[in-house]
C-alpha positions, 0 to 999 in steps of 0.5 A: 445527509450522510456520505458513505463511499470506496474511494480506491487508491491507485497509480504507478510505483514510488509515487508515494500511494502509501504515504498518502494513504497513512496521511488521510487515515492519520495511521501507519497503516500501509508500509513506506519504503523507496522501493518498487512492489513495496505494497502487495495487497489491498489495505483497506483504511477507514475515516468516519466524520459526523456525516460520512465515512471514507473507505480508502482502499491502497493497491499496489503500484502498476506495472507490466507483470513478469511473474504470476505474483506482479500479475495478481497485485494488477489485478488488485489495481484493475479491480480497483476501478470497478468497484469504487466510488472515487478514484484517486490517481496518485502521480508524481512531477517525477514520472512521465504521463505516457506511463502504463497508457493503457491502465491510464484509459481505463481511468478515462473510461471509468464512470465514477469520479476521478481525483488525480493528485499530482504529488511531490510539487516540492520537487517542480517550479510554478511553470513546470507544473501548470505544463504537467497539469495540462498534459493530465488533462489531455489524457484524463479531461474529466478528472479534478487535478490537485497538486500536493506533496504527502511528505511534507503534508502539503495540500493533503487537509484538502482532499478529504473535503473533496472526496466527501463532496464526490460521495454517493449518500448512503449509511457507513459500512463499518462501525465508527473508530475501525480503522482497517479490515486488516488483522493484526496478523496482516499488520505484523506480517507488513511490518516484517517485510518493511523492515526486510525490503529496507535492510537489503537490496537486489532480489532479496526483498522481492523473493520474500513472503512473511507466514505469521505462524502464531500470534498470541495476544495478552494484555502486556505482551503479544507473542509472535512467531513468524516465517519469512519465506524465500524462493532460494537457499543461497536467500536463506543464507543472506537473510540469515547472515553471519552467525544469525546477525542480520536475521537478529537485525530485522527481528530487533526493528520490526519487534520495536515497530510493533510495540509501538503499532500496538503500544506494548510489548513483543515477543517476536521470533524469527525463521526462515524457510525456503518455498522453491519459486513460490512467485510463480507457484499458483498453488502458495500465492493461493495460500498466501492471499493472492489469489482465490 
């Protein structure tokens, strides 16, 4: 009998989805960083065992939308219950449970199998997680609760197992060792932005797109040309920075990065734009992906 299934990850931000989600594939595939909006997209990672394949599907963190770029990454986590075979909600001992209610009633209403994984344990006592546990099952009775915690690699062995148990039966859908859907193109992008969002603070990381111009693969070396695109000239400026320092900054960590993604060498060049309020802009979210 073989297993085969979309197991879709959702939750609110900073609970550590993407941590997660690189822990199961056992791949960086998903940027980390201690800030909110940090995933945009749904990264799809794939897991094939013997006797089944687990389609893990990381979207970005919910949240009350303010622009139109926020209200296209709630609809990637909204599609995200439609379309699955199991939900994974990933919370944390951090977060209040009343969060986002309204998206939590979706989950209730869903008729696939819900795993909710309450993570950070590390950061509770015994006691205070049995209180959260039974406040979760108030809100989601029909949901199997595992607690872990993805940073140290608590518990996380375990949820494969169960996952597969939850499967419906059916042959895979990508072939054995594809990780991802993803290009490489989406991948050196992300990695760009990582380093962006963990080398700035305030608007900057938020009024960033990456455009991956050209990529040009070779068996030693990969050369990249990319974008990073702004809403604001004074963004520019600050990307920029003194004599183009701080641009070399980013440049110089995210080339070491995907050396190591793509175990080779890179040749990465760097240049900034300016896209006036492309946030907002129905007709550039469409062309960076956001939207169909």
């Amino acid at each position: 009998m073989h297993k085969a299934g979309f197991v879709n990850i959702v939750g609110n931000p900073n609970v550590g989805k993407s941590t997660l989600m690189n822990r199961l594939v056992g791949e960086k595939l998903s940027i980390v960083t201690n800030k909110a909006q940090t995933t945009r997209h749904r990264i799809m990672g794939i897991v094939s065992g013997e006797d089944f394949q687990i389609v893990y599907s990381d979207t970005p963190g919910v949240l009350k939308p303010n622009y139109k770029l926020q209200e296209s990454m709630l609809s990637f986590s909204v599609g995200a219950l439609s379309d699955a075979d199991v939900i994974l909600y990933v919370t944390d001992t951090i977060e209040t449970p009343d969060k986002n209610l309204d998206f939590i009633q979706k989950i209730a209403q869903a008729e696939v199998p819900v795993v909710l994984l309450i993570n950070k344990i590390d950061l509770t006592s015994p006691e205070e997680l049995d209180k959260l546990v039974d406040t979760w099952l108030q809100l989601l009775p029909n949901a199997q609760i595992v607690p872990i915690s993805a940073l140290v690699n608590f518990n996380t062995d375990n949820i494969i197992e169960r996952l597969v148990t939850l499967l419906p039966e059916g042959d895979a859908f990508f072939p054995k060792g594809q990780l991802t859907d993803k290009p490489l193109r989406f991948f050196a992008s992300e990695i760009i932005r990582e380093k962006i969002l963990m080398s700035y603070q305030k608007e900057i990381p938020y009024s960033v797109e990456i455009t991956i111009e050209k990529y040009i693969e070779s068996p030693k070396i990969d050369k990249i040309s990319a974008v990073i695109n702004v809403a604001r000239d004074s963004q520019k400026g600050i990307l920029i920075g003194t004599q183009g320092m701080m641009l070399k900054k980013i440049g110089t960590l995210a080339r070491k990065d995907l050396e190591t993604f793509l175990d080779k060498k890179v040749f990465l060049e760097l240049f900034v734009k300016v896209k006036p309020n492309w946030r907002d802009n129905a007709s550039e979210l469409k062309n960076f992906g956001y939207m169909e």
